[in-house]
N, CA, C and O atoms as CSV, one atom per row, in Angstrom:
chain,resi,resn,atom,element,x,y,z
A,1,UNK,N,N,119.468,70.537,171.127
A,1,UNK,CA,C,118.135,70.180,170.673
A,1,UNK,C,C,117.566,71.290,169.800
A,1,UNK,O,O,117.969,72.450,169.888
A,2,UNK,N,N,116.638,70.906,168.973
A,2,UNK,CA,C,116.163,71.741,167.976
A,2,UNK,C,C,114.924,71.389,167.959
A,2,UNK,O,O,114.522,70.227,167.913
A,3,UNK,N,N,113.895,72.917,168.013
A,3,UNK,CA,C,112.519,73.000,168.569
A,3,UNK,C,C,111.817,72.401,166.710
A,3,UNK,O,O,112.182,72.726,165.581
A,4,UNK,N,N,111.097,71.775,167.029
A,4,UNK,CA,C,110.110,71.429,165.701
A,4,UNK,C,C,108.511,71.847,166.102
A,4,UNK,O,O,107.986,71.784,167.214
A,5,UNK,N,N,107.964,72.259,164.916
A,5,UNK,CA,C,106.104,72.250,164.718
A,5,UNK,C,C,105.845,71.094,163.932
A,5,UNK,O,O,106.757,70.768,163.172
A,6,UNK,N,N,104.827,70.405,163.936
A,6,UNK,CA,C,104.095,69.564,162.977
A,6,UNK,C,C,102.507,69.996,163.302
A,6,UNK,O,O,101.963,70.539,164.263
A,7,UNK,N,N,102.079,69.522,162.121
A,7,UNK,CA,C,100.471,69.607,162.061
A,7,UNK,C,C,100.152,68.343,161.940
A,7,UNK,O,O,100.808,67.655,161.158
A,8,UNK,N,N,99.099,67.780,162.670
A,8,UNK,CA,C,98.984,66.507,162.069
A,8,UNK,C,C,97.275,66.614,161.622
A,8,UNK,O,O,96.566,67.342,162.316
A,9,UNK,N,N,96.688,65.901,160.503
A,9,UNK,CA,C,95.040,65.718,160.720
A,9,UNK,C,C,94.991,64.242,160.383
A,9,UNK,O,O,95.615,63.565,159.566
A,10,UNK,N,N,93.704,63.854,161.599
A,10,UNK,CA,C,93.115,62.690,161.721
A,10,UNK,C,C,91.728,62.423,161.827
A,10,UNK,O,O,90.975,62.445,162.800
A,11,UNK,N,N,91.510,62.123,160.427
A,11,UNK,CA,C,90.143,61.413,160.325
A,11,UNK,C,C,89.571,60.641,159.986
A,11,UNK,O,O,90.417,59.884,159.510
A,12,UNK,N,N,88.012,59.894,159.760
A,12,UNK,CA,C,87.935,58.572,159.643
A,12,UNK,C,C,88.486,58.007,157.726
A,12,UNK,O,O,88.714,58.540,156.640
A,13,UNK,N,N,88.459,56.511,158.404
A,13,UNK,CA,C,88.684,56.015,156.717
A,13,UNK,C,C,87.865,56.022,156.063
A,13,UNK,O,O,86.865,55.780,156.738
A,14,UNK,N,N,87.470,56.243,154.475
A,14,UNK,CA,C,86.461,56.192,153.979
A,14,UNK,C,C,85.434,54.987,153.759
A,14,UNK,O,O,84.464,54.883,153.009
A,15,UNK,N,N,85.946,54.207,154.591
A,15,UNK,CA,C,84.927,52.922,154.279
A,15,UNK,C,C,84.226,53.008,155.528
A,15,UNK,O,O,83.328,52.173,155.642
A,16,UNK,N,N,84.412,53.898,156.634
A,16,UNK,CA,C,83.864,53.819,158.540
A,16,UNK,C,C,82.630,55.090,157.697
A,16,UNK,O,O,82.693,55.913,156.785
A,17,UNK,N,N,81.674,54.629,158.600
A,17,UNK,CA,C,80.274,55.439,158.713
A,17,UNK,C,C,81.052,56.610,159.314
A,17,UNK,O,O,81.715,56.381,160.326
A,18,UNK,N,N,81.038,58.060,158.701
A,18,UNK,CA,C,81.039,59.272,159.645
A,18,UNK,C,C,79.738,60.137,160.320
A,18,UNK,O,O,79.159,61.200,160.097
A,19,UNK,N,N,79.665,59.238,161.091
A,19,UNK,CA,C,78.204,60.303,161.732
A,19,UNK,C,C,78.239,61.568,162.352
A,19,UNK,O,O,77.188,62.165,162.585
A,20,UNK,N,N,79.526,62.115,162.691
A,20,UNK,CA,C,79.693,63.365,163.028
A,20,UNK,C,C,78.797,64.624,161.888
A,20,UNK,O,O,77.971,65.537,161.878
A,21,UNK,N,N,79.913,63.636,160.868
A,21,UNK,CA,C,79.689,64.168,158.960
A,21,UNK,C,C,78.109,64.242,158.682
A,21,UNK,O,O,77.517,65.231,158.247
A,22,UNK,N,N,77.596,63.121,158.985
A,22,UNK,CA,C,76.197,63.203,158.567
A,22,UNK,C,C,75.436,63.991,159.410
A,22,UNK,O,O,74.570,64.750,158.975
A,23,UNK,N,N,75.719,63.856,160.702
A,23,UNK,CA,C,74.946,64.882,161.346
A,23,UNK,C,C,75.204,66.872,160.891
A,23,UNK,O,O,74.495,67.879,160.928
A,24,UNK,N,N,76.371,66.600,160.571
A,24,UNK,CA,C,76.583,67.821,160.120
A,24,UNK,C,C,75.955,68.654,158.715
A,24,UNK,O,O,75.513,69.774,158.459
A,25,UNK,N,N,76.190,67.487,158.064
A,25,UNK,CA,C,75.294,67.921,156.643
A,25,UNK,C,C,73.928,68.119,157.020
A,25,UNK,O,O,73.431,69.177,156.633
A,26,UNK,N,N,73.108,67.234,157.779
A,26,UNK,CA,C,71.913,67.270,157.922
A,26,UNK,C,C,71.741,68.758,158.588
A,26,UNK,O,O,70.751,69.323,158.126
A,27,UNK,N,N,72.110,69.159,159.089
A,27,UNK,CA,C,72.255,70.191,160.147
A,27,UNK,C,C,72.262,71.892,158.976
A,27,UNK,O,O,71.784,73.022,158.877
A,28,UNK,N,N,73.069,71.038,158.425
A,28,UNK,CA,C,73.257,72.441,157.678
A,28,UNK,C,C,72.314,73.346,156.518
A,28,UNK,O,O,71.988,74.518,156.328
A,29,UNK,N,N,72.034,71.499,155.656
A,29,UNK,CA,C,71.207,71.438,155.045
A,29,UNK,C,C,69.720,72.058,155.216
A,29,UNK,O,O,68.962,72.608,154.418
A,30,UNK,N,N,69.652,71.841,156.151
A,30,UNK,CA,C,68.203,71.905,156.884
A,30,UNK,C,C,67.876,73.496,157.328
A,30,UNK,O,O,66.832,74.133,157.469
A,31,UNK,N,N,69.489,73.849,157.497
A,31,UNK,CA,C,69.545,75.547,158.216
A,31,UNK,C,C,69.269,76.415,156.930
A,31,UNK,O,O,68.557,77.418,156.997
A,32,UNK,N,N,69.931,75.943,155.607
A,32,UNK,CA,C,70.506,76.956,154.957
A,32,UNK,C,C,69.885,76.440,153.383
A,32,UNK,O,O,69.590,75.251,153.506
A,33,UNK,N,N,69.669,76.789,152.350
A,33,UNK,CA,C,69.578,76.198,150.430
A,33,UNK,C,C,70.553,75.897,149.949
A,33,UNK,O,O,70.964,76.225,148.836
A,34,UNK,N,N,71.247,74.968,151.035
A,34,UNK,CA,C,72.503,73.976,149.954
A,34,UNK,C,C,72.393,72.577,149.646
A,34,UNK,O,O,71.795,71.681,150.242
A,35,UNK,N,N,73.239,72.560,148.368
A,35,UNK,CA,C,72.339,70.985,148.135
A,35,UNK,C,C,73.657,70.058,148.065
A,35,UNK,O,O,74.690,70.727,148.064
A,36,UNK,N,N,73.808,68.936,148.019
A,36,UNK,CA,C,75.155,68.083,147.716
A,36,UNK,C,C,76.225,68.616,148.598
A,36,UNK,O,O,77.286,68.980,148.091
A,37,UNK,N,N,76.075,68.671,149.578
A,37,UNK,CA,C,77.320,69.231,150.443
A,37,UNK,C,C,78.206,67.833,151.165
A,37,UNK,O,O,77.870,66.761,151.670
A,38,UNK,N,N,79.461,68.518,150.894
A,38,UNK,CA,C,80.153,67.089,151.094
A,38,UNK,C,C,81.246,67.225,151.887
A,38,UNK,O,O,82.086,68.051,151.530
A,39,UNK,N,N,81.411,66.665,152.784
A,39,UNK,CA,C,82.150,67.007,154.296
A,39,UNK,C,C,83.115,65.909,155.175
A,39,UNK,O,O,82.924,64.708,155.363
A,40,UNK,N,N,84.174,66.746,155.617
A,40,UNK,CA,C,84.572,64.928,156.545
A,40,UNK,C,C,84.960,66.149,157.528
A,40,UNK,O,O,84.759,67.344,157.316
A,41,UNK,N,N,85.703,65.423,158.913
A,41,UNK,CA,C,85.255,65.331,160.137
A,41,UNK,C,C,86.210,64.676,161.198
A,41,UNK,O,O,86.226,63.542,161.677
A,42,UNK,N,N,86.829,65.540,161.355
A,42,UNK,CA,C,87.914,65.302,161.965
A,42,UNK,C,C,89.020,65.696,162.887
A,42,UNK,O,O,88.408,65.715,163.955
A,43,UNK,N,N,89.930,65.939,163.095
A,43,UNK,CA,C,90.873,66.374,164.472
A,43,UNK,C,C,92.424,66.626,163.567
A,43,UNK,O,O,93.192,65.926,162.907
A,44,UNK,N,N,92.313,68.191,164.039
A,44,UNK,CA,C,93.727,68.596,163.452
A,44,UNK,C,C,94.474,68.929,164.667
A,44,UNK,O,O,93.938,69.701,165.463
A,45,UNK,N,N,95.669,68.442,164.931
A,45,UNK,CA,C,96.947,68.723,166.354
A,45,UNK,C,C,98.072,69.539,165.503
A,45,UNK,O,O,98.626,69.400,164.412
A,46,UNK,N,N,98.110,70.373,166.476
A,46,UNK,CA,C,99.235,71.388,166.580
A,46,UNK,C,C,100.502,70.903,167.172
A,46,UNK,O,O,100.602,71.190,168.365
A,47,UNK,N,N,101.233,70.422,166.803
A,47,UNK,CA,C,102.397,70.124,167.740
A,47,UNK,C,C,103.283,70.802,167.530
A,47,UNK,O,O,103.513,71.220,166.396
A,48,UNK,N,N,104.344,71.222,169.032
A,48,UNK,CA,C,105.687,72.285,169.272
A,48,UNK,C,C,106.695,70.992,170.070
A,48,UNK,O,O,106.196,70.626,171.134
A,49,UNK,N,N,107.800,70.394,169.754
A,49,UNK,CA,C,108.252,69.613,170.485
A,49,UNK,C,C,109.648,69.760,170.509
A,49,UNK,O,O,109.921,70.585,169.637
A,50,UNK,N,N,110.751,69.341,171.116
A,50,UNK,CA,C,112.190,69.062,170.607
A,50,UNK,C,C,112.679,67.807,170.368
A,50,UNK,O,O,112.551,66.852,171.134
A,51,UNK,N,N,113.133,67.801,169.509
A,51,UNK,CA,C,114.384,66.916,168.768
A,51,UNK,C,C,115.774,67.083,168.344
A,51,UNK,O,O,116.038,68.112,167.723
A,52,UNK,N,N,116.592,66.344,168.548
A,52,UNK,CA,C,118.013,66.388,167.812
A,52,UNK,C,C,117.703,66.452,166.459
A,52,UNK,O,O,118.315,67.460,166.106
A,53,UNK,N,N,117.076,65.962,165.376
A,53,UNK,CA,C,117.292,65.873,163.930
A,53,UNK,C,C,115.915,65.911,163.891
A,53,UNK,O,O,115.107,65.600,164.766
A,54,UNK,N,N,115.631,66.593,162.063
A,54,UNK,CA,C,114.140,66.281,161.737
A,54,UNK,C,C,114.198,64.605,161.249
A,54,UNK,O,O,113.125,64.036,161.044
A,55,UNK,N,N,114.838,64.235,161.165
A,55,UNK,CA,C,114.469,62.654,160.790
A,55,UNK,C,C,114.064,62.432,162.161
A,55,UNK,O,O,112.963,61.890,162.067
A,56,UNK,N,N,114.377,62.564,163.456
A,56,UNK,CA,C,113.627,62.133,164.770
A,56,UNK,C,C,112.650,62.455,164.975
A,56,UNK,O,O,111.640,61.847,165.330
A,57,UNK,N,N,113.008,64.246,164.612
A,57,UNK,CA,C,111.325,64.456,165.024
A,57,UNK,C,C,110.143,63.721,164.190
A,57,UNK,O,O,109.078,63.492,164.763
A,58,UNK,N,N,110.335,63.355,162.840
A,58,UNK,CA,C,109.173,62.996,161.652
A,58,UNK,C,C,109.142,61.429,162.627
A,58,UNK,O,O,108.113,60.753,162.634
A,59,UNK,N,N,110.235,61.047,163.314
A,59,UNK,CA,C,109.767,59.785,163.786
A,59,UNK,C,C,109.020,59.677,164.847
A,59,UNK,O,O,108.042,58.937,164.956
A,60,UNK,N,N,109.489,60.465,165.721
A,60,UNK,CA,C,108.279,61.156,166.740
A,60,UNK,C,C,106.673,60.895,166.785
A,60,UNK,O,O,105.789,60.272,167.374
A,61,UNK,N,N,107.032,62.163,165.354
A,61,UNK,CA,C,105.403,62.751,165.073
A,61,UNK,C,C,104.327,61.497,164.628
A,61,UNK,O,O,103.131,61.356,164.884
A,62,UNK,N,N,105.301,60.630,163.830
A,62,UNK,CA,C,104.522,59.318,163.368
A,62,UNK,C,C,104.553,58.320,164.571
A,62,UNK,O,O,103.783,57.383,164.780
A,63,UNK,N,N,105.365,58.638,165.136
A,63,UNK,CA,C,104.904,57.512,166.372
A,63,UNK,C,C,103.322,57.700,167.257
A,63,UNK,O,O,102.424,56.882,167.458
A,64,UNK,N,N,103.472,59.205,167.667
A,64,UNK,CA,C,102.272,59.736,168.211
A,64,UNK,C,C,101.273,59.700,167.634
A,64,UNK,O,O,100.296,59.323,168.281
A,65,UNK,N,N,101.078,60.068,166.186
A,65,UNK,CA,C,99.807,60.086,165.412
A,65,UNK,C,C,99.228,58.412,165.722
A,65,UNK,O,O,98.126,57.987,166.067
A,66,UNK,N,N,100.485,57.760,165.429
A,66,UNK,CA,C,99.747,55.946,165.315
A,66,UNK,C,C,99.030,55.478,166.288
A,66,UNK,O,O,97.876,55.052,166.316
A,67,UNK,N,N,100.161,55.651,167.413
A,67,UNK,CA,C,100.014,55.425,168.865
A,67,UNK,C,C,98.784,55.602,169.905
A,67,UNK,O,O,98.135,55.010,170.767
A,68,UNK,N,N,98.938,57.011,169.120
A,68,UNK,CA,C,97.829,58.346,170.781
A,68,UNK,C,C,97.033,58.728,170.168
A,68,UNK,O,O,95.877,58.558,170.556
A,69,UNK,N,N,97.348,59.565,168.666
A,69,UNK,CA,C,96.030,60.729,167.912
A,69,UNK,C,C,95.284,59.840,167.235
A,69,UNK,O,O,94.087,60.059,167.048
A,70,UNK,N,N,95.760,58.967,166.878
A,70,UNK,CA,C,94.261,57.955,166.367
A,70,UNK,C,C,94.110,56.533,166.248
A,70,UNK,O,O,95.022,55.708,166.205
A,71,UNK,N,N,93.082,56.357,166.206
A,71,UNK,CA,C,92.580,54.682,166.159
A,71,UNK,C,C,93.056,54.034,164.771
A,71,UNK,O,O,92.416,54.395,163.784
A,72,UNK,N,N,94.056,53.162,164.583
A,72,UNK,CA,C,94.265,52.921,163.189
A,72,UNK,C,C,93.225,52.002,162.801
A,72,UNK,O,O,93.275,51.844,161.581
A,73,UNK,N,N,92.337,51.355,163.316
A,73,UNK,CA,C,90.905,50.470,162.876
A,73,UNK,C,C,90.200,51.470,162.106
A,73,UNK,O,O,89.840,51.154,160.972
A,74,UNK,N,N,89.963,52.552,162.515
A,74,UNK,CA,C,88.759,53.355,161.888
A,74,UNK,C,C,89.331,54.727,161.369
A,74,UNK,O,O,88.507,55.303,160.659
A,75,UNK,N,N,90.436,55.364,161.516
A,75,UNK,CA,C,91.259,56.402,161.138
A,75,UNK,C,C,92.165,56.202,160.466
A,75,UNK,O,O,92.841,55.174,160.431
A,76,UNK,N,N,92.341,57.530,159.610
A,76,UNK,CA,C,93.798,57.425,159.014
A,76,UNK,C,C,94.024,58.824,159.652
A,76,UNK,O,O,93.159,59.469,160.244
A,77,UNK,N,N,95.713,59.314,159.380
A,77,UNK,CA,C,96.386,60.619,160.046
A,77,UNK,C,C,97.252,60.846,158.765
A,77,UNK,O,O,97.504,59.928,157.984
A,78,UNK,N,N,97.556,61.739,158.650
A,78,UNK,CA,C,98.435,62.560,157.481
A,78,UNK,C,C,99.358,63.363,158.447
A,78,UNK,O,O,98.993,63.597,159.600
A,79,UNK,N,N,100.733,63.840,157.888
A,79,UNK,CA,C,101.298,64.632,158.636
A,79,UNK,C,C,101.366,65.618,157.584
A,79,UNK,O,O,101.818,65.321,156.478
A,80,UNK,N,N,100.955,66.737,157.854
A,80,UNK,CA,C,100.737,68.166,157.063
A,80,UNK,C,C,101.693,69.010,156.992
A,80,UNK,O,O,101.697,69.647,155.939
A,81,UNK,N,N,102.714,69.316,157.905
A,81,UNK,CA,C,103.467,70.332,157.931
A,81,UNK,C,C,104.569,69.157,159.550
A,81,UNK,O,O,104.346,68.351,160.453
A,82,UNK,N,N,105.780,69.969,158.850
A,82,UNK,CA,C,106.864,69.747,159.823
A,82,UNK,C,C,107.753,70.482,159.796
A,82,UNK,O,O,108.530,70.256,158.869
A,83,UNK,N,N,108.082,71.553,160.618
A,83,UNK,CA,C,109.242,72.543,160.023
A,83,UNK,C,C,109.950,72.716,161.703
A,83,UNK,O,O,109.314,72.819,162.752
A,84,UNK,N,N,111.226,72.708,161.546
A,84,UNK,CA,C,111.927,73.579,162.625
A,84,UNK,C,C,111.663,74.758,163.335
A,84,UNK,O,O,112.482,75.566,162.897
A,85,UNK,N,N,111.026,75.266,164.124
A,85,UNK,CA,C,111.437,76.959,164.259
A,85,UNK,C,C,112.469,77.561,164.647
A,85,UNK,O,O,112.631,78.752,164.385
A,86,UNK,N,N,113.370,76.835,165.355
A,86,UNK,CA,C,114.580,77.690,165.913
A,86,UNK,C,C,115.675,76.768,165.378
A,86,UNK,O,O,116.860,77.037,165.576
């Protein structure tokens, strides 16, 4: 077996209301003299796992993102990084 990292980030689609986002701008806005600030809002995973091949692991990683790390109704997920370490 051969140890893999992936990064994954998951956040909403651009057509879903982000109210995290809006609360955040408002927040900031309000703290600080910035104007047009533009933000999204979301969940980045660290993953350390094993696999026989990186074609398994990338199948893995996309299984989990679909599956577990996010809601495919209102999210999308990107996989950012996938590398072996050992």
């Amino acid at each position: 077996m051969k140890k893999f990292y992936s990064k994954v980030i998951v956040k909403m689609k651009p057509t879903v209301k982000d109210v995290k986002c809006q609360t955040l701008k408002q927040a900031v806005e309000s703290y600080m003299p910035i104007k047009n600030l533009s933000c999204e809002v979301g969940n980045v995973y660290f993953l350390e796992f094993e696999a026989n091949s990186e074609g398994e692991a990338l199948n893995a990683v996309n299984k989990m993102a679909q599956d577990i790390l996010s809601n495919d109704v209102i999210e999308t997920y990107e996989i950012k990084a996938l590398e072996e370490i050992y």
